[in-house]
C-alpha positions as CSV (number, residue, x, y, z in Angstrom):
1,X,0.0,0.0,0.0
2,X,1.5,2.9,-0.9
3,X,2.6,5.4,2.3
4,X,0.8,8.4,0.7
5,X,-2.9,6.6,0.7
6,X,-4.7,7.4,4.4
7,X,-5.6,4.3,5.7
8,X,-7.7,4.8,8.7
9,X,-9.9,8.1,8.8
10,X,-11.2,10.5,12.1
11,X,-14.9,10.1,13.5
12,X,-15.8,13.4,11.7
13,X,-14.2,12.2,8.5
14,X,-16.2,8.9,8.6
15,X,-19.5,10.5,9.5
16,X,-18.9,13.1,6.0
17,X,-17.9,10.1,4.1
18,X,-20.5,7.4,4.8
19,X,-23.3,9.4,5.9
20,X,-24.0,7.9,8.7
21,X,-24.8,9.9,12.4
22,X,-22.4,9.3,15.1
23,X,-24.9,7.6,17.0
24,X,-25.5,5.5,14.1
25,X,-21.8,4.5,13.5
26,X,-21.4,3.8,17.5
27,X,-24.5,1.6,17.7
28,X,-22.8,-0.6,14.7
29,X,-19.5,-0.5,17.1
30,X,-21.1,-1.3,20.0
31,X,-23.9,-4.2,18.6
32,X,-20.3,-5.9,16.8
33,X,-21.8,-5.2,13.1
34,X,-18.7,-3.4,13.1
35,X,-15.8,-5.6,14.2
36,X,-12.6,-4.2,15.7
37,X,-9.7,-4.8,13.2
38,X,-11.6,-4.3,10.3
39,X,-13.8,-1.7,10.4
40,X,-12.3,0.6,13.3
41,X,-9.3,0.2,15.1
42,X,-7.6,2.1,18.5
43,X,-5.0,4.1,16.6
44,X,-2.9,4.5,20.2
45,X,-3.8,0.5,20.4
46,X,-5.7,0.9,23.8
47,X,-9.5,1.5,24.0
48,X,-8.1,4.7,25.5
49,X,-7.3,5.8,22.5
50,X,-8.8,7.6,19.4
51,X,-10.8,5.4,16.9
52,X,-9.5,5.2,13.6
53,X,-12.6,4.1,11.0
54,X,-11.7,1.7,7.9
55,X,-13.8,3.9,5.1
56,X,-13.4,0.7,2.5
57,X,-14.3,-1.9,5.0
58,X,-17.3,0.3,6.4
59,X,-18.6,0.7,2.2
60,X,-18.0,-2.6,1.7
61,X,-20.2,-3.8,5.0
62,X,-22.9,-1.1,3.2
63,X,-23.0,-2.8,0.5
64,X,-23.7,-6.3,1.7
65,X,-26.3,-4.9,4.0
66,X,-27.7,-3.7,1.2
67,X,-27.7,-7.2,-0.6
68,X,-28.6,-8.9,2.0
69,X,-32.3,-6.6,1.8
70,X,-32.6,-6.7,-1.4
71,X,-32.3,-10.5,-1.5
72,X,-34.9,-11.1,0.8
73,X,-37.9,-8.8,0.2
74,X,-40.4,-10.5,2.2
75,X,-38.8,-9.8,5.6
76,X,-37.9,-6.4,4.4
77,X,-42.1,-5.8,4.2
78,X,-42.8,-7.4,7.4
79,X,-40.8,-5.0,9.0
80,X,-42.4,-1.8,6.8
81,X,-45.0,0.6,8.4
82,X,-48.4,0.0,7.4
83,X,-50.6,3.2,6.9
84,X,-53.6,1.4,7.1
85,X,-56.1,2.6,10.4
86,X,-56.2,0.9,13.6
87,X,-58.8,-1.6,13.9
88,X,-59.5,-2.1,10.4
């Protein structure tokens, strides 16, 4: 990999670049859809330390989630909103 090419990207760099909140991004850290190592890694190598964000791994996970969906349409429905009223 050449030296030149940034690797691992800031908090505020990954929100602007994925478009995800921050509480969205730290839910994925903290339910393991994200897995330390490959999407986000202690740059001071303590948990201490700031969090360094994996922008291909994080596109990459977006895309399978986005598979995943796509491939299965009839749980996707069951968990849509229905407009219709209550009790009818």
């Amino acid at each position: 990999m050449p030296i030149n090419r940034k690797r691992f990207f800031t908090t505020a760099e990954t929100l602007e670049l994925t478009n995800l909140s921050r509480s969205r991004l730290m839910e994925l850290k903290q339910s393991g859809d994200f897995q330390a190592g490959k999407h986000y890694v202690y740059l001071g190598g303590t948990p201490r330390s700031k969090l360094g964000w994996d922008i291909e791994q994080i596109h990459s996970w977006m895309v399978e989630q986005t598979k995943k969906e796509l491939n299965n349409p009839s749980e996707a429905i069951a968990q849509m909103e229905t407009f219709a009223e209550v009790g009818v």
